[in-house]
N, C-alpha and C positions, 0 to 999 in steps of 0.2 A: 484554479484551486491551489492548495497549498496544504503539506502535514504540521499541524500545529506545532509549534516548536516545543519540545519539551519531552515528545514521542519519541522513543528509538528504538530502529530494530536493532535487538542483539540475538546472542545465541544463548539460548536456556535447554540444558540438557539435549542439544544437538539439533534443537531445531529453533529455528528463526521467531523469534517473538515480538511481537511490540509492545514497550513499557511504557508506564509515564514516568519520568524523573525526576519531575519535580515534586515539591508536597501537594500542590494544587492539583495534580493529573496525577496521584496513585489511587486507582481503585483498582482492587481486583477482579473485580469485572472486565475490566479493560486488559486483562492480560490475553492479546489472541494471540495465538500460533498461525503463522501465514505458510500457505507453499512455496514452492519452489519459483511459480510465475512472480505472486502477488510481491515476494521477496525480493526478486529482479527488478518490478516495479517501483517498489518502495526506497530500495537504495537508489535507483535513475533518477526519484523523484525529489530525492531528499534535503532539503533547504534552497528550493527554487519554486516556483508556478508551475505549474502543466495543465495541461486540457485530456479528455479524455481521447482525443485524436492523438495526442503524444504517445499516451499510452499505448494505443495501439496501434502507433507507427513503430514503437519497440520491440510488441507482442509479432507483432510478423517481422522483424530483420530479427530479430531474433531464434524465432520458432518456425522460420519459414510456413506461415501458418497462413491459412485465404483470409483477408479482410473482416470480411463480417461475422468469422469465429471468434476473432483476436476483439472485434468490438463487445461481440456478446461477453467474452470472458474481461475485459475491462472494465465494461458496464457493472458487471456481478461484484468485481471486485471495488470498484469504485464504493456502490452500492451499501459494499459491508463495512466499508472507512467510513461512509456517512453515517450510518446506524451508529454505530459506537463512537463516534465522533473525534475522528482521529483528521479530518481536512476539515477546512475552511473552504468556504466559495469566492 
């Protein structure tokens, strides 16, 4: 997988967002506020490939968190980047 290029998280009013920048990817709709995790994620992930095992080989050295919590919250988050269509497969 991949975030489409054109996506970036910045910081809007202190919390982390993801925009599109270009004319072709502004909608407002597409403006999400991410957490703390999914923001960690997203800058690791940002102009490379990853798998969702990547992710959550981050989500535990990071959060020293068991496995299969770190997957389930991957998953969720992966999830909502597919919804709104912020990666590619």
């Amino acid at each position: 997988m991949r975030i489409i290029e054109g996506f970036c998280l910045r910081n809007v009013m202190g919390r982390p967002t993801v925009i599109g920048e270009s004319a072709s990817l502004v909608d407002f709709n597409k403006l999400v506020t991410l957490n703390e995790s999914a923001a960690f994620l997203w800058r690791s992930v940002e102009g490379r490939d990853f798998t969702l095992d990547d992710l959550v080989g981050m989500l535990v050295s990071r959060y020293q968190i068991a496995e299969e919590v770190a997957k389930a919250d991957a998953a969720d988050i992966l999830e909502g980047w597919k919804k709104v269509g912020f990666i590619k497969e």
